[in-house]
N, C-alpha and C positions, 0 to 999 in steps of 0.2 A: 310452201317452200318448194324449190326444184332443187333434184338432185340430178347430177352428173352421171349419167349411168350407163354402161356399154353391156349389150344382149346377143352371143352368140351360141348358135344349137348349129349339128350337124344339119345338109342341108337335102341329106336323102331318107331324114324321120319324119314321121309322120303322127299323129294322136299326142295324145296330153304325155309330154317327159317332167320326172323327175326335175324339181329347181332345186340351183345352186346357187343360193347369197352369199356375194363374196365381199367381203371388206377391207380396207386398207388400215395402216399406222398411222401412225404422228410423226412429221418431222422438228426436230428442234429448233430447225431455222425456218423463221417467217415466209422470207418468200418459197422458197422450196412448198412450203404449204399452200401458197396462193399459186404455184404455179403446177400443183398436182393436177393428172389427167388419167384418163382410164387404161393408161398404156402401162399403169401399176400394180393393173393386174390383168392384162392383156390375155397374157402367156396362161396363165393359171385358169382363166378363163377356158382357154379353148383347149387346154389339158380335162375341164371337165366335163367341155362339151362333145370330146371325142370321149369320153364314156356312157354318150347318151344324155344326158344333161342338156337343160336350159339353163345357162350358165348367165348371172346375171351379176356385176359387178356394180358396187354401188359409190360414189362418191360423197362424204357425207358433209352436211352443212358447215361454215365454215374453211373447206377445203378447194382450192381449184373453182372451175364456175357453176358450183353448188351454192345456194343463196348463205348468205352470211345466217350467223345465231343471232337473234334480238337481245342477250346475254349470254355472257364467260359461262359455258358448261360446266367448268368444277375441272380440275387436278391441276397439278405443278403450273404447269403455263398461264394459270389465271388466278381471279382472288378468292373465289371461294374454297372452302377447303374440303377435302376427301376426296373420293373417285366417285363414289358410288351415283352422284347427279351427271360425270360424265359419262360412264357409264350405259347410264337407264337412259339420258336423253338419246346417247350416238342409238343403244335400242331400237328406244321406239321410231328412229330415223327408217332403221332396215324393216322394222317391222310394217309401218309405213309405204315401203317403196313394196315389198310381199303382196301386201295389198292388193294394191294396184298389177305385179306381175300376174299372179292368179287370176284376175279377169282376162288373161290371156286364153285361148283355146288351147294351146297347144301347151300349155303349165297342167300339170296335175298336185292340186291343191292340198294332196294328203302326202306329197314324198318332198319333204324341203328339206336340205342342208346348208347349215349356216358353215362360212370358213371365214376364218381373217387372220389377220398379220398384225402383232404388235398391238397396238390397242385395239385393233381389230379383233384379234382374238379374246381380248378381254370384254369387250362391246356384243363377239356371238356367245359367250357365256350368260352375261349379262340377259340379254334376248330368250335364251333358252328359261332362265331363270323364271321369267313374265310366261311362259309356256305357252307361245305361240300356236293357234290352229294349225297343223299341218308339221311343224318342225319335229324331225324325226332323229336327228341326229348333228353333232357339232366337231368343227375338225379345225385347232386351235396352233396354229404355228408362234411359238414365241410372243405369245399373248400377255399383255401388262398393261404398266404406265406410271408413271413417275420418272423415266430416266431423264436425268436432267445433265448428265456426266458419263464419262464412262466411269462402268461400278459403282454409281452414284445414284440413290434413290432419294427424294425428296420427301417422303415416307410409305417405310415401308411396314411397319404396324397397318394403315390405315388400306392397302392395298392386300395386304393377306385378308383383312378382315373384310375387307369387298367381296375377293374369293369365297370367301367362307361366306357370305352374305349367298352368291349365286349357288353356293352346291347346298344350301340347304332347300333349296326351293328346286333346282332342275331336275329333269325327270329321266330326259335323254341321255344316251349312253355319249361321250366325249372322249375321242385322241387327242392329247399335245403332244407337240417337237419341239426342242428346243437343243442348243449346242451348249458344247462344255465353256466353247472360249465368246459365250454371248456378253458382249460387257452392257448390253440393256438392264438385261432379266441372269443372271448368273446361277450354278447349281444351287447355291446356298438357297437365294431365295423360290428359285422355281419348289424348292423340297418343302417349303415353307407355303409358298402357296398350293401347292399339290395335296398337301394334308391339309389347310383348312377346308379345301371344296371337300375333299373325299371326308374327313372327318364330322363335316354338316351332312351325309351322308350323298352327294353328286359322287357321278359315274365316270373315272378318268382314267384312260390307258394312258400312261406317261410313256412315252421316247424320249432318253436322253442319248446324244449322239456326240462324238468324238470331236475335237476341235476341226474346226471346217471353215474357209476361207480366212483371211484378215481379222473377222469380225463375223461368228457364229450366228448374231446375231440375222445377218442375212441369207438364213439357209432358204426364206420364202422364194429368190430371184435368182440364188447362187444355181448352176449344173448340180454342182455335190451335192448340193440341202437338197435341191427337188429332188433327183436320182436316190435318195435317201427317205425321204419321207413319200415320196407317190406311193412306193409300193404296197409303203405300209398303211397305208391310205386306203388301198385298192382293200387291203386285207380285209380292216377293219369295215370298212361300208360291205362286204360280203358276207361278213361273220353278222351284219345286223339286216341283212336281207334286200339292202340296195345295190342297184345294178353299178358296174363298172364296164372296162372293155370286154370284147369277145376276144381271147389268147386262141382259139382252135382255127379260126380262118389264117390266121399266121402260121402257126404249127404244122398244119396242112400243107402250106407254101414250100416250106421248105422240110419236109417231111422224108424227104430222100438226102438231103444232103449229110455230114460227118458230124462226128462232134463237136468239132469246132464250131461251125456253122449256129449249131442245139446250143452250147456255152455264150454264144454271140447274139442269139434269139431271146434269150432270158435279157440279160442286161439290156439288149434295143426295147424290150416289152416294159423295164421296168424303169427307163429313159422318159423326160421330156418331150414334149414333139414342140415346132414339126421336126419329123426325122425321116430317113428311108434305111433299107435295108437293102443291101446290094449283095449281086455275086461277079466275081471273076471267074467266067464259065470255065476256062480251058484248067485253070490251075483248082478249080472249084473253091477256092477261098472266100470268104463273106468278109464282107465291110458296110461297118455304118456311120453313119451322120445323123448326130440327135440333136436338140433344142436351138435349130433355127429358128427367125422369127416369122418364117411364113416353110411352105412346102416345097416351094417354085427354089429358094434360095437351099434349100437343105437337097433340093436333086441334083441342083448345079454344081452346088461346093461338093459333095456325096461322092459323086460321079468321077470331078474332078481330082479329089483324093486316092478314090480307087483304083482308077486307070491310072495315075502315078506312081502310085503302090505297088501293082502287083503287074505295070507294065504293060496291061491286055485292054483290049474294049470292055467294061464293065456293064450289067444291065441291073435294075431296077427291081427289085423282088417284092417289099411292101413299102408303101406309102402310109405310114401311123402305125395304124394296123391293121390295114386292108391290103390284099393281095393286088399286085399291078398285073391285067393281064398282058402273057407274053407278044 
């Protein structure tokens, strides 16, 4: 099979970094699914290649021009019945594509993180579950399957008991996010599925978070959702000894300026990129610009706001979160 895959690392590292498998959802509608591409996780991508990461996003069969399944993988959308065959098959897809990354030089085959969205997230559970060489940890945004409605599951018995299938076998420690107003995956059942895995005895920091856009459900793509779960993201992969960004080349940068500037430094660090961080020298005020979808566009627009703003020539302080020098 081929898979649809897009592979981005910072481009001033060097030696074997840490991989990042990342996966996508299901959409309800046909074509939307045939015409999925790697721009679905573009952004999240290169959020974790700017943490040092070889960020590697997978598209899985069936999806966009990833080769078709030679058979219905199993849940709602097809005729076999349960998750747990869509599940292990989407698996052993990532586990598959792993593979293959790791004969990279520049992959270090002992630090993998699985992440995904929606069945994605259900899919790096699932993964974790088969205990992959190297998989060290799992970071699970509004992870499921069955939504066939809003608020509508096509079963949800058989989906908790999926759950409860992967945390009696996985070994890694796992975060979820999810929102209050998700009409995929809703409180009710995330509480339900969050005790089957942890009650099989898997390892899972739950985030529940406050109703967030239209549809909670898309806190993966939303400013709010990411601005919301990166950081705690960042926490969690610290607290279990994997690297995230470097905060003290930033801190540094602006090390002299006020509190405001200190107040405005936190929120850009814990921001989407691309972004910049700027200052208005005479009045010394800070202004930033976060989750453009390239650097080039987050200077121009950045720039352009601030010297509107605060009426002065503005300059440029970091770029992600690396200092620009003067």
């Amino acid at each position: 099979a081929k898979l649809d895959t897009i592979v981005i690392k910072r481009s001033d590292l060097t030696g074997r970094l840490p991989v990042a498998m990342i996966t996508h959802g299901v959409s309800r509608s046909a074509p939307e699914r045939a015409a999925l591409t790697t721009n679905v996780f573009r952004s999240q991508a290169i959020d974790m290649a700017l943490r040092g990461y070889l960020a590697v996003g997978v598209i899985r069969r069936n999806f966009g021009q990833s080769s078709a399944f030679p058979a219905p993988p199993g849940g709602c959308l097809n005729t076999r019945p349960g998750f747990l065959p869509e599940f292990r098959n989407a698996a052993a897809e990532i586990d598959a594509a792993k593979r293959v990354v790791v004969q990279r030089p520049d992959a270090d085959p002992t630090k993998i993180v699985g992440i995904g969205v929606s069945v994605g997230g259900g899919t790096m559970l699932a993964w974790a579950a088969e205990k992959p060489e190297g998989l060290v940890a799992i970071v699970n945004v509004s992870g499921g399957s069955g939504s066939v409605a809003a608020n509508t599951n096509c079963d949800e018995p058989a989906l908790v008991s999926a759950f409860g299938t992967f945390g009696a076998a996985a070994t890694v420690p796992t975060i979820w996010f999810y929102a209050a107003n998700d009409t995929f995956f809703g409180p009710a059942l995330v509480d339900r599925l969050h005790a089957a895995f942890t009650g099989r005895g898997g390892k899972a920091e739950r985030h529940a978070f406050d109703a967030i856009g239209n549809d909670g459900h898309a806190i993966w793509s939303l400013f709010d959702g990411r601005q919301r779960w990166l950081p705690l993201m960042d926490k969690f992969l610290t607290a279990n000894g994997l690297p995230t960004y470097d905060a003290e080349p930033a801190r540094r940068a602006v090390a002299g300026l006020g509190g405001a500037a200190q107040t405005a430094l936190q929120r850009y660090l814990e921001a989407p990129a691309a972004k910049v961080f700027m200052l208005a020298p005479n009045k010394g005020a800070p202004s930033t610009w976060r989750g453009a979808n390239d650097i080039e566009t987050a200077r121009k627009s950045g720039l352009e706001f601030c010297e509107k703003t605060h009426g002065e020539p503005c300059r440029v302080v970091l770029e992600n979160f690396h200092p620009v020098a003067r």
